[in-house]
C-alpha positions as CSV (number, residue, x, y, z in Angstrom):
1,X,-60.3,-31.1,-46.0
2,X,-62.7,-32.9,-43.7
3,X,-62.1,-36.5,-43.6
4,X,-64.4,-39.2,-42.7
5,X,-63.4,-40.9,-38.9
6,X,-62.7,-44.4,-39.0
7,X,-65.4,-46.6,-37.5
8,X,-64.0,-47.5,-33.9
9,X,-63.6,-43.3,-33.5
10,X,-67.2,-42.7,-34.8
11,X,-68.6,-45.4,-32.4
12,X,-67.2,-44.3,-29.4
13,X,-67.9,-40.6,-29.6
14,X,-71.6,-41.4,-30.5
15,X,-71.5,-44.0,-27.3
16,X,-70.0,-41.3,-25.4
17,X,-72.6,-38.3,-26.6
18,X,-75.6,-41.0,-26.0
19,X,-74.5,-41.7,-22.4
20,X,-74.9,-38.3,-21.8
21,X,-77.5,-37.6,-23.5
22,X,-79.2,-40.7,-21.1
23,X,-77.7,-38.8,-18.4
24,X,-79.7,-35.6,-19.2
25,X,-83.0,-37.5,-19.9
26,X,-82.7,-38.9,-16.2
27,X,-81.6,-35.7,-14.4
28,X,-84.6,-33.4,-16.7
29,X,-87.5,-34.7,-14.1
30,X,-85.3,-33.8,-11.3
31,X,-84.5,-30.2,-12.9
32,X,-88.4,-30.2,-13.3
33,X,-88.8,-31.1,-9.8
34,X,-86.6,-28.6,-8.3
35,X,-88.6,-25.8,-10.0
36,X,-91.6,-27.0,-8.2
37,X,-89.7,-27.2,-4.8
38,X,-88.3,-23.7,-5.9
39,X,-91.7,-22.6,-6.1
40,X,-92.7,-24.2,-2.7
41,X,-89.7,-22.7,-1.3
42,X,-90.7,-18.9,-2.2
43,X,-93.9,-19.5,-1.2
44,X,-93.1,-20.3,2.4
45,X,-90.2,-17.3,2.2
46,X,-93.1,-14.5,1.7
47,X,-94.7,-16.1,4.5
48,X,-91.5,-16.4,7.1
49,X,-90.3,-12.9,5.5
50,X,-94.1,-11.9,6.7
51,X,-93.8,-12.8,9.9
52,X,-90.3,-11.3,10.6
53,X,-90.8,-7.9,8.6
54,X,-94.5,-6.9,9.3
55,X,-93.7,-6.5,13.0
56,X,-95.0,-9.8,14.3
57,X,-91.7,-11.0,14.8
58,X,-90.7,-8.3,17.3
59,X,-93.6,-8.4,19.5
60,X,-93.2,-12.1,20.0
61,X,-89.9,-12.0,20.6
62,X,-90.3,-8.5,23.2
63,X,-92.9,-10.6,24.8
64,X,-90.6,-13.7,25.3
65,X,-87.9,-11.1,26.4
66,X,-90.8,-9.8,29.3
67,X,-90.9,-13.6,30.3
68,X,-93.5,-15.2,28.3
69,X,-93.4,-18.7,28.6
70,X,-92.8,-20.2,25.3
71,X,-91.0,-23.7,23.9
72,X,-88.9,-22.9,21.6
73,X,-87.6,-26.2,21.1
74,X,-87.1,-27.6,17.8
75,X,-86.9,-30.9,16.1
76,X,-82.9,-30.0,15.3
77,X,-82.9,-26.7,13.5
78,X,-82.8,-23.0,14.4
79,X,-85.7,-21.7,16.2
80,X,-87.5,-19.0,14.1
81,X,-87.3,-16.9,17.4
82,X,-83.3,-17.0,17.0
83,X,-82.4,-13.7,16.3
84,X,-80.6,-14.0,12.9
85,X,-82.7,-17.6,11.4
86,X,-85.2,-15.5,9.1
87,X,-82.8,-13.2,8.4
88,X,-80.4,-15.6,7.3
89,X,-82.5,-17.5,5.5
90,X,-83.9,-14.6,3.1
91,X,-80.2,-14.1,2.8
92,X,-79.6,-18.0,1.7
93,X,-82.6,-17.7,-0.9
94,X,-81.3,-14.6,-2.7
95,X,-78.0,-16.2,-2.9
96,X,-79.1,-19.4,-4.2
97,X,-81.3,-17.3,-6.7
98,X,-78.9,-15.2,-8.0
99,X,-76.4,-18.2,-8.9
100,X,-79.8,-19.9,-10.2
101,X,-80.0,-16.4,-12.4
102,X,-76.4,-16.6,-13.4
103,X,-76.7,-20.3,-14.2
104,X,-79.3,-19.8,-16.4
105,X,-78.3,-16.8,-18.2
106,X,-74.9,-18.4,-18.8
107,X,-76.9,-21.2,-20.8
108,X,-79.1,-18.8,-22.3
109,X,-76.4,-17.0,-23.6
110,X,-74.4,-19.8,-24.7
111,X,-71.1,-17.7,-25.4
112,X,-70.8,-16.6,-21.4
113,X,-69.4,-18.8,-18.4
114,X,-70.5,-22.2,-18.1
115,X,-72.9,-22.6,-15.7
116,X,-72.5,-23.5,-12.2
């Protein structure tokens, strides 16, 4: 038999379900946002993945080895001419996109893991 709740109960769990359901309206242009930046970020991966894999990498970095004068200073990060930063970071984005994957499957599915 399903019984009605009382009042206080049925108040609180609908304040409860509306806070997150506030919660969810303010994170959704955020979500929205990241797939734009995701975007942005594959776009500049095919373009550092370019560089490193279509050879261009290796004859800059054989030239610097033969004493080419280059700065390779950077504002903080890895220089591109480091010899694992590309690398690594094709490495990072696959990673991140196969939790994104699994994240979304997992909601799409319903009855699967929670996603992460």
């Amino acid at each position: 038999m399903n019984t009605l709740p009382d009042a206080a109960a049925a108040q609180a769990r609908i304040n409860e379900i509306q806070q997150l359901y506030r919660e969810w309206t303010e994170l959704l242009p955020k979500l929205e946002a990241a797939g734009q930046d995701w975007g942005r970020g594959e776009a500049i991966m095919r373009q550092l993945e370019k560089f490193y894999f279509d050879g261009e990498y290796a004859r800059y970095h054989q030239a610097i080895e033969n004493g080419l004068n280059i700065d390779l200073h950077t504002a903080g990060e890895y220089s591109v001419m480091g010899e694992d930063t590309l690398w690594n970071a094709g490495a990072e984005q696959q990673a991140l996109a196969w939790q994104w994957l699994r994240a979304a499957v997992a909601v799409l599915d319903r009855g699967g893991e929670e996603a992460v």
